[in-house]
N, CA, C and O of each residue as an XYZ file, in Angstrom:
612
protein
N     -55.738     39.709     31.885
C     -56.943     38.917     31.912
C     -58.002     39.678     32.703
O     -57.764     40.408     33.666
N     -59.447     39.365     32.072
C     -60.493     40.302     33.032
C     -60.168     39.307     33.917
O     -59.511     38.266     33.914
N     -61.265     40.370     35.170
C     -61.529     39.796     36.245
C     -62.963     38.819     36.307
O     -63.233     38.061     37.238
N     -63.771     39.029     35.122
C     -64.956     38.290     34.923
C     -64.015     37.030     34.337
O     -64.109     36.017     35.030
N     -63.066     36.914     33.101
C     -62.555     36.066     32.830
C     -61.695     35.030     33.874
O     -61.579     33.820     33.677
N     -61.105     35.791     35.055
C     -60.583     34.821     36.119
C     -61.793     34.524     36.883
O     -61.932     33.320     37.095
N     -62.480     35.090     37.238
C     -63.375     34.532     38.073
C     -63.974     33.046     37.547
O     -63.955     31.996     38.189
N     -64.489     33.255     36.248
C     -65.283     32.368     35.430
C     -64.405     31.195     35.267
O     -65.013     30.131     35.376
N     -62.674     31.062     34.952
C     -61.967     30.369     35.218
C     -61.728     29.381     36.106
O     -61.592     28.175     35.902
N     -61.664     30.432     37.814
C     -61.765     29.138     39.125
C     -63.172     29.049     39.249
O     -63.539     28.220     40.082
N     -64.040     29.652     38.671
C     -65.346     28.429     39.332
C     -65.514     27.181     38.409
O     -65.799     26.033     38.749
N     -65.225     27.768     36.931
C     -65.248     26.355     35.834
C     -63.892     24.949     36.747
O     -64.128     23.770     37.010
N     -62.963     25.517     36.920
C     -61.927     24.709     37.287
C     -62.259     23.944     38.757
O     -61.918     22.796     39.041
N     -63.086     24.966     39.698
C     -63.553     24.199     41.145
C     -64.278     23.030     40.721
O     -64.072     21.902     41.168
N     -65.555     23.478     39.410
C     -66.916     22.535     39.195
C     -66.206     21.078     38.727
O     -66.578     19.973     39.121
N     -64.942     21.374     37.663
C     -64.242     19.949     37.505
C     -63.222     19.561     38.089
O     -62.368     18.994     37.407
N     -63.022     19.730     39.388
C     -62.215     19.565     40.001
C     -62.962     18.604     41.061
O     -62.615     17.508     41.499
N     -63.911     19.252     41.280
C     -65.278     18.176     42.193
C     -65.709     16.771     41.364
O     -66.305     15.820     41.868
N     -65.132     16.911     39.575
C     -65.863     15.946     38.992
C     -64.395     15.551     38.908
O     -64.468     14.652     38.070
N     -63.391     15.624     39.166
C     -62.335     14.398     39.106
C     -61.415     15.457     38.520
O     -60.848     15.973     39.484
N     -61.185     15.771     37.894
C     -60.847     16.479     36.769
C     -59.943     18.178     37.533
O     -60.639     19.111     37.932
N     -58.157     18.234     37.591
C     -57.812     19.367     38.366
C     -57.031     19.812     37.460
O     -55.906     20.097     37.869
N     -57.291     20.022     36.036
C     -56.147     20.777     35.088
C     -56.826     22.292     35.369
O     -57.819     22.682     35.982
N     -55.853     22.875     34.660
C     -56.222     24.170     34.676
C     -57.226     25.146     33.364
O     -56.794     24.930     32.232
N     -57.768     25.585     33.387
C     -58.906     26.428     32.296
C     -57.869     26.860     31.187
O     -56.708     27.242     31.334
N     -58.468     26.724     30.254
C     -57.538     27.309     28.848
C     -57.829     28.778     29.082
O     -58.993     29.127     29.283
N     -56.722     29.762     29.064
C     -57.189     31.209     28.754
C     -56.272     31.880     28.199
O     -55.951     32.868     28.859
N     -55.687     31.732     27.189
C     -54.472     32.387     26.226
C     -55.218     32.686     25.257
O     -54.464     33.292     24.496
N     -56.584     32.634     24.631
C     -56.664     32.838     22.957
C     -57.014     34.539     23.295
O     -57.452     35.276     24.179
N     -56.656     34.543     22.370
C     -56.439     36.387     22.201
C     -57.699     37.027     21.883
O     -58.041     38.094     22.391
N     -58.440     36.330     20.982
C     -59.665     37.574     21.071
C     -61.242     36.429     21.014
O     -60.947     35.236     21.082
N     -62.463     36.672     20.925
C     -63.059     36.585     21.177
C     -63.642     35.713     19.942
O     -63.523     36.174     18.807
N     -64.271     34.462     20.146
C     -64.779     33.787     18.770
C     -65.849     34.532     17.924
O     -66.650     35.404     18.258
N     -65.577     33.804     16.481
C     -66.769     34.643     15.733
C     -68.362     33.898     15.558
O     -69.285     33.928     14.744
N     -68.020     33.188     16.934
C     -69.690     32.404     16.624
C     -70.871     32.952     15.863
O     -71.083     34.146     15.648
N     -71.677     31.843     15.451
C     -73.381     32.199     14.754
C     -74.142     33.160     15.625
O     -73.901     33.038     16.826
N     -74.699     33.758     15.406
C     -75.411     34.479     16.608
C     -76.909     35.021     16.024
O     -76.787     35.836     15.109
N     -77.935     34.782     16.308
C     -79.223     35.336     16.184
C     -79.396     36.804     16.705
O     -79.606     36.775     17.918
N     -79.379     38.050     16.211
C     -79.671     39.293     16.896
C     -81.315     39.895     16.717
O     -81.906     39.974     15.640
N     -81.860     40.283     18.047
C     -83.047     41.024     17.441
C     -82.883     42.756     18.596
O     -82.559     43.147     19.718
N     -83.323     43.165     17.429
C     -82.823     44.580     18.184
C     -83.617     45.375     19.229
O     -84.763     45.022     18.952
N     -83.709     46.145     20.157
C     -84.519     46.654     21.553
C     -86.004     46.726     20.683
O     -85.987     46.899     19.465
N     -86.356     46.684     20.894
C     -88.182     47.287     20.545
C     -88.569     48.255     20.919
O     -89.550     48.827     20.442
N     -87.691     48.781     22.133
C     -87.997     50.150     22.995
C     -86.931     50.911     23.737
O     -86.147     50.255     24.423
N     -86.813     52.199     23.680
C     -85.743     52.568     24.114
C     -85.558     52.297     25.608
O     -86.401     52.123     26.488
N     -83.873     52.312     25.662
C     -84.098     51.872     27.048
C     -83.527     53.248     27.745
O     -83.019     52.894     28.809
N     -83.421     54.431     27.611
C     -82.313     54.886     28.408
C     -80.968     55.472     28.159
O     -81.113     55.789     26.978
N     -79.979     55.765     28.413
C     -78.693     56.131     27.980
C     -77.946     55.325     28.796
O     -78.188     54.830     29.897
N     -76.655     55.259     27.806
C     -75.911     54.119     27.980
C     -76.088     52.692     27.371
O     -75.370     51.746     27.695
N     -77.347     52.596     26.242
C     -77.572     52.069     25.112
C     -78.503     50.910     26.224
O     -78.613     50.942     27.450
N     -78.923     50.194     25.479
C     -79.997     48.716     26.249
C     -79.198     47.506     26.918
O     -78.053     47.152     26.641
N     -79.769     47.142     27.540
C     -79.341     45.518     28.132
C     -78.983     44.886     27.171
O     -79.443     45.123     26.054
N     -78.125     43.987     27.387
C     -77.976     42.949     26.768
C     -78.535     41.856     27.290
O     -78.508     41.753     28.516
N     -79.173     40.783     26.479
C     -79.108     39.294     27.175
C     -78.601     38.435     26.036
O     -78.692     38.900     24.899
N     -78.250     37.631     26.154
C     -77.712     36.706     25.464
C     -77.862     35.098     25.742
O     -77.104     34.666     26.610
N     -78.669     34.238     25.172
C     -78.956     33.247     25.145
C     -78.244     32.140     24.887
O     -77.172     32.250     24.293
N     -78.759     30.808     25.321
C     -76.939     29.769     25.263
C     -78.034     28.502     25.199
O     -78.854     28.363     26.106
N     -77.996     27.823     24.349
C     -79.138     26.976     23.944
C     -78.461     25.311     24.371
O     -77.243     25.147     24.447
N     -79.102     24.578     24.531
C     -78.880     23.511     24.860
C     -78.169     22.296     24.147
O     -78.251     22.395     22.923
N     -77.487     21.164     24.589
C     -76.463     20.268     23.872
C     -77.636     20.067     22.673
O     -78.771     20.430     22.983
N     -77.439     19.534     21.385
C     -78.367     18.949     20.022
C     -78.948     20.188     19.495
O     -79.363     20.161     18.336
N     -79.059     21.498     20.323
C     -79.944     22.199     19.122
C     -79.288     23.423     18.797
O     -78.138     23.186     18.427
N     -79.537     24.510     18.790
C     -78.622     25.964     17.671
C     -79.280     26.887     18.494
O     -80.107     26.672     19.381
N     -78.657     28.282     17.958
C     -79.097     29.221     17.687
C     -80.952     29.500     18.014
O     -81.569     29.891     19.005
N     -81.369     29.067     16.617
C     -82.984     29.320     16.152
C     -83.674     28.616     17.828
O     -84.818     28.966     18.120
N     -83.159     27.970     18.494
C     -83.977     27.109     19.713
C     -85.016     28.255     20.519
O     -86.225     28.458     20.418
N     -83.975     28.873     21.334
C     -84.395     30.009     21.985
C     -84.871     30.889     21.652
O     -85.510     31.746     22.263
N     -84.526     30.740     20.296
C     -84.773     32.384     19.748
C     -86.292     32.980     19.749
O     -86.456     34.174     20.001
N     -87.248     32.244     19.502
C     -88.196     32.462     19.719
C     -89.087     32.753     20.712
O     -90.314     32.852     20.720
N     -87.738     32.942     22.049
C     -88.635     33.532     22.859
C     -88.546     34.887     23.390
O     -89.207     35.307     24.340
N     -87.233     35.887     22.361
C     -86.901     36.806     21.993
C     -88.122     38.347     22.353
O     -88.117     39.430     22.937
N     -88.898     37.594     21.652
C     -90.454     39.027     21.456
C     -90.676     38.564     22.491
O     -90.697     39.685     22.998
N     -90.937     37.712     23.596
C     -91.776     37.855     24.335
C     -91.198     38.499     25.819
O     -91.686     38.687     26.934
N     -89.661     38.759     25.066
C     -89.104     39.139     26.897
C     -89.101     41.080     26.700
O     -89.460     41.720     25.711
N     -88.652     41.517     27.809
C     -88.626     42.808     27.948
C     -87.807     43.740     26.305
O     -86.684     43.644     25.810
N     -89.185     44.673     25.869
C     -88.669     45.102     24.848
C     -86.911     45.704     24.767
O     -86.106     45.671     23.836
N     -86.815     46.132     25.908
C     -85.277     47.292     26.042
C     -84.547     46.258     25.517
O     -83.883     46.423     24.493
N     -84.595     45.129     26.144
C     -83.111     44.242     25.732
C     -83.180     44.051     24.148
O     -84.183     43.955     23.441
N     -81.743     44.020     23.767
C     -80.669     43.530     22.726
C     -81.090     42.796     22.873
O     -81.579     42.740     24.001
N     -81.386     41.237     21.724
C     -81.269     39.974     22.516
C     -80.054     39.198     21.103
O     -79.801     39.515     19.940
N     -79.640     38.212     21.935
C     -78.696     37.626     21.277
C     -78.775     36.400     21.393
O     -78.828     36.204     22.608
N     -78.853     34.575     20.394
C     -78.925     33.871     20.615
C     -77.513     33.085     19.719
O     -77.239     33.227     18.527
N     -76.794     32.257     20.741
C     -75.713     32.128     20.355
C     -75.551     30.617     19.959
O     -76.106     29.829     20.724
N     -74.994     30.178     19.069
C     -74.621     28.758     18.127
C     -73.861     28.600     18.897
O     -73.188     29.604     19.129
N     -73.457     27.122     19.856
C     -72.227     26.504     20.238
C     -71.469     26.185     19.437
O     -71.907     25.658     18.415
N     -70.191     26.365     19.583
C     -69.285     25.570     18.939
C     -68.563     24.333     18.215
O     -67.591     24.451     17.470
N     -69.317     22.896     18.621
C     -68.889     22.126     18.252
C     -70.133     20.964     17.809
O     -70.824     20.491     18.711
N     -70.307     20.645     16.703
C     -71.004     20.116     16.195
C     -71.436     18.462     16.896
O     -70.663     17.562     17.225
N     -72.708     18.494     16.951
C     -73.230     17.455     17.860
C     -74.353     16.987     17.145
O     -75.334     17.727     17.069
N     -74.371     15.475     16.415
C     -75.812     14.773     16.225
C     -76.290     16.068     14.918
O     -75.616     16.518     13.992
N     -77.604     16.351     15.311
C     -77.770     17.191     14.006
C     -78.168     18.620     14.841
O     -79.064     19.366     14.446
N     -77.426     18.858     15.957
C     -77.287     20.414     16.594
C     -75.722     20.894     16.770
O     -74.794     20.917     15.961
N     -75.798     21.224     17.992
C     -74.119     21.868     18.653
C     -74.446     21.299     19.857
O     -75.331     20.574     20.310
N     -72.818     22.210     20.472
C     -72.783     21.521     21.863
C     -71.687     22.573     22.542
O     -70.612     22.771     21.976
N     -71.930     23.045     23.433
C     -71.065     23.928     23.761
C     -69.753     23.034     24.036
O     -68.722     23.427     23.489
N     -69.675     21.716     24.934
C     -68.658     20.625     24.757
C     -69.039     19.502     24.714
O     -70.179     19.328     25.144
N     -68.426     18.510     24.293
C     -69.001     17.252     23.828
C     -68.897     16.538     25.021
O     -67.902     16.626     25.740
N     -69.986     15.744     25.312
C     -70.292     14.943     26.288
C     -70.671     13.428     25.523
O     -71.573     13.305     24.696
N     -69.704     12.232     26.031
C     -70.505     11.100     25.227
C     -71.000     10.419     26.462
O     -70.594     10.245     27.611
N     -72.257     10.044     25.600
C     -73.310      9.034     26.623
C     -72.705      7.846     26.323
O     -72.237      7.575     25.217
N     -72.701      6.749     27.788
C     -72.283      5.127     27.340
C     -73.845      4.566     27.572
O     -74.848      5.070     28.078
N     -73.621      3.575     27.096
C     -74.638      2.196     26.804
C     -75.200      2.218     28.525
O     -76.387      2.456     28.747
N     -74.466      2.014     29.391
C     -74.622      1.995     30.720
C     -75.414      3.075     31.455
O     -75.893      2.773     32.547
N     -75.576      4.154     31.026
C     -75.684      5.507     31.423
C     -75.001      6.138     31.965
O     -75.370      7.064     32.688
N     -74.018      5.864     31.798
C     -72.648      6.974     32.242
C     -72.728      8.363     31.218
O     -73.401      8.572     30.209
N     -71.879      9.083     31.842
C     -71.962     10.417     31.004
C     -70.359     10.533     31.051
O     -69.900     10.354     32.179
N     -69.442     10.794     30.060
C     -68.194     11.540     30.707
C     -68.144     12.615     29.208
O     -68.297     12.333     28.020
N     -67.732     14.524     30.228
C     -67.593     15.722     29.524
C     -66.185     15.612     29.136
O     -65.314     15.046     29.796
N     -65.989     16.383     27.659
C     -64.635     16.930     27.713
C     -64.009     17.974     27.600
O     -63.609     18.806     26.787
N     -64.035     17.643     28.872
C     -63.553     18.838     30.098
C     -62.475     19.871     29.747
O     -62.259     20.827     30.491
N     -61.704     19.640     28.438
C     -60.746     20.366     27.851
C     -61.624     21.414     27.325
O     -61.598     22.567     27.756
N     -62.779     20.816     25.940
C     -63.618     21.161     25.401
C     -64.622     22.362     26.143
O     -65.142     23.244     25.459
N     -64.785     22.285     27.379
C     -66.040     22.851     28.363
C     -64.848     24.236     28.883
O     -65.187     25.389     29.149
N     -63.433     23.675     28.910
C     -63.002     24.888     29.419
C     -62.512     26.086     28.710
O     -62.246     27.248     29.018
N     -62.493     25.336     27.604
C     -61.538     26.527     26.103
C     -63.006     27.400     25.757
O     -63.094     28.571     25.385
N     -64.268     26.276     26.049
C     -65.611     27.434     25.527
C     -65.729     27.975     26.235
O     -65.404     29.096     25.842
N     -66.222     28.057     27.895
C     -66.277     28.434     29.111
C     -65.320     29.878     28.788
O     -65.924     30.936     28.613
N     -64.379     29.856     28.747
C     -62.853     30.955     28.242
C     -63.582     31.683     26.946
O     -64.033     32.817     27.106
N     -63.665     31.211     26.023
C     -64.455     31.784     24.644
C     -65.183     32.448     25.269
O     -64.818     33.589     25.549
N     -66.650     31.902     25.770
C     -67.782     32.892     26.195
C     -67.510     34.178     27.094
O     -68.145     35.232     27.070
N     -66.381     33.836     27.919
C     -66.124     35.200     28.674
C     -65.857     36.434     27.286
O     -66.573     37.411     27.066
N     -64.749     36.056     26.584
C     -64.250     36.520     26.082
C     -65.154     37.695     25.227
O     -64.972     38.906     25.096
N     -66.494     36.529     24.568
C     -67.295     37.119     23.888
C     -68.213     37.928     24.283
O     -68.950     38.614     23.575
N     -68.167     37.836     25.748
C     -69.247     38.830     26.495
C     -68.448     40.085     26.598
O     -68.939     41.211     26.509
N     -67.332     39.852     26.767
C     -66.048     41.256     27.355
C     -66.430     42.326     26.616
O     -66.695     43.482     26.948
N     -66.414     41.447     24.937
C     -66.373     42.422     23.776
C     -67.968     42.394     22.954
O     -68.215     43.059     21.948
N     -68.661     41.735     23.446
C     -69.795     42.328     22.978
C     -70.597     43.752     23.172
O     -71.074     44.478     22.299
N     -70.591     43.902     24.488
C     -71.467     45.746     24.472
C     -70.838     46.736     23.464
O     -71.552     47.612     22.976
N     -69.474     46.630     23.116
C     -68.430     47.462     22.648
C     -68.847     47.136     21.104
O     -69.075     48.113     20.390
N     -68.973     45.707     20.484
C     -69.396     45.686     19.206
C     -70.932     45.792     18.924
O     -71.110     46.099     17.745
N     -72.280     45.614     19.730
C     -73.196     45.519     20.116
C     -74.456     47.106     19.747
O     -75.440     47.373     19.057
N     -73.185     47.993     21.143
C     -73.668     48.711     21.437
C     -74.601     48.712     22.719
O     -75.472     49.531     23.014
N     -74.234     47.701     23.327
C     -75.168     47.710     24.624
C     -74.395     48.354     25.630
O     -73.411     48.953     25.195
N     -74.625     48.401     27.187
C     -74.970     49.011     28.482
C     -73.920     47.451     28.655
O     -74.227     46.268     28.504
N     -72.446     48.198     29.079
C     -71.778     47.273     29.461
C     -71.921     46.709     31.419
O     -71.163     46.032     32.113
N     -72.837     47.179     31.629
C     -72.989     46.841     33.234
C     -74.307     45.901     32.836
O     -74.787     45.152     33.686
N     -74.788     45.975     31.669
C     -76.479     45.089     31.827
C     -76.188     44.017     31.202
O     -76.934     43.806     30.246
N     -75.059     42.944     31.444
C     -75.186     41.807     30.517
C     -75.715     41.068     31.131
O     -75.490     41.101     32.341
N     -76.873     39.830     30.480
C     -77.573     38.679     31.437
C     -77.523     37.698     30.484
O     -77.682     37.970     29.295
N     -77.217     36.028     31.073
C     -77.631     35.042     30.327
C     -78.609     34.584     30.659
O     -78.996     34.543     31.827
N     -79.401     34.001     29.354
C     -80.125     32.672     29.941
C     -80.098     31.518     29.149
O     -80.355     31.456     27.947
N     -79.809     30.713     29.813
C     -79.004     29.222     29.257
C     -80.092     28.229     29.287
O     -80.970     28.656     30.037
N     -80.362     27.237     28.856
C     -81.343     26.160     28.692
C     -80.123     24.654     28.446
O     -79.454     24.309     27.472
N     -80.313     23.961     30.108
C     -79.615     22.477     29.630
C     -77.910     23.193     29.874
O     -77.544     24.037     30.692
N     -77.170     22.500     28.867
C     -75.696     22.568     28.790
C     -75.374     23.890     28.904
O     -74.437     24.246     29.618
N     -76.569     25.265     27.791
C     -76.347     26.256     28.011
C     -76.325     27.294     28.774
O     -75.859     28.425     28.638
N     -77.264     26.413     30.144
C     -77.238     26.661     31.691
C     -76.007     26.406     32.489
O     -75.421     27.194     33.231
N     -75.700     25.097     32.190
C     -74.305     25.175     32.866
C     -72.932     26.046     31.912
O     -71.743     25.839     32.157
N     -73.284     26.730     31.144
C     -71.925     27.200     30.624
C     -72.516     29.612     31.467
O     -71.972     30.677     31.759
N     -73.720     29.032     31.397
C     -74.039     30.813     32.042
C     -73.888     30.551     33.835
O     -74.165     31.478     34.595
N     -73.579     29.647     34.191
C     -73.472     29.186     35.529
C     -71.878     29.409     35.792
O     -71.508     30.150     36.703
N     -71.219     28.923     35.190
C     -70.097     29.167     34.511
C     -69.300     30.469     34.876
O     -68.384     30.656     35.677
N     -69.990     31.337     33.982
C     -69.544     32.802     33.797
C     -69.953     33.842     34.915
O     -69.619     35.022     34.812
C-alpha cells in the first residue's frame, strides 16, 4: 500500500470516527477506477519532468463539465483534469451518498465515502504514469463534497 494511500486512510477513518463511525477504510481493490474524466492539455510548456497536474473533484448533484470551465483560466503549465464521481445522485453524482431527512439531519455513507476516498488515492498514484505529468506536482481542487474528498487525500 502507498504511503499517500495509508495516510489518506487514517485521516478519512479519524474524520469518521469523530462522526460516530470507527470501521476501518476499504483498501484491497487492486487498481485504480476508470472514472469520466474531462482532460485539457498544458497550454505551455512547463519544464522537464512533464507539467503539473491538477485535478478537479466537483461537488454532490453535479459532474465532470461543473468545474471544468474554469480550466483556461488557471495556470497554462497544468494538465487539468475534471473528474465524474462515482455514484449517481438526483440528476448529478456524488462522490458518496449522503441522504437529507425532512428534519435537517444529514447522515453519509460512510462505507461509500471510504471505498471512494481509497479509489481517488488510487487514481492519483497512477495518473502522472498514464497522464504523463510531474509525479511530485499533483494538486486538487475540490468544490463542496469534492472538497471534503481532496481534504481527504
Amino acid at each position: 500500500m502507498s504511503r499517500r494511500l495509508a495516510a489518506a486512510a487514517t485521516l478519512l477513518g479519524a474524520a469518521l470516527a469523530a462522526c460516530g463511525d470507527s470501521g476501518a477504510p476499504v483498501l484491497n481493490r487492486p487498481s485504480p477506477p476508470p472514472w469520466v474524466e474531462r482532460v485539457l492539455a498544458p497550454r505551455q510548456a512547463s519544464g522537464a519532468g512533464g507539467p503539473p497536474l491538477l485535478v478537479m473533484l466537483h461537488g454532490i448533484g453535479a459532474d465532470e463539465n461543473d468545474l471544468f470551465s474554469l480550466a483556461g483560466e488557471l495556470d497554462a503549465r497544468f494538465r487539468v483534469v475534471s473528474l465524474r464521481a462515482p455514484y449517481d445522485y438526483h440528476t448529478g453524482h456524488a462522490w458518496f451518498r449522503i441522504a437529507f431527512g425532512t428534519d435537517g439531519s444529514m447522515k453519509a455513507d460512510v462505507a461509500q465515502a471510504r471505498a471512494t476516498l481509497a479509489d481517488l488515492v488510487r487514481w492519483l498514484d497512477a495518473a502522472p504514469t498514464r497522464l504523463g505529468t510531474d509525479p511530485t506536482r499533483t494538486y486538487l481542487l475540490g468544490f463542496s463534497q469534492g472538497a471534503m474528498m481532496s481534504i481527504g487525500v
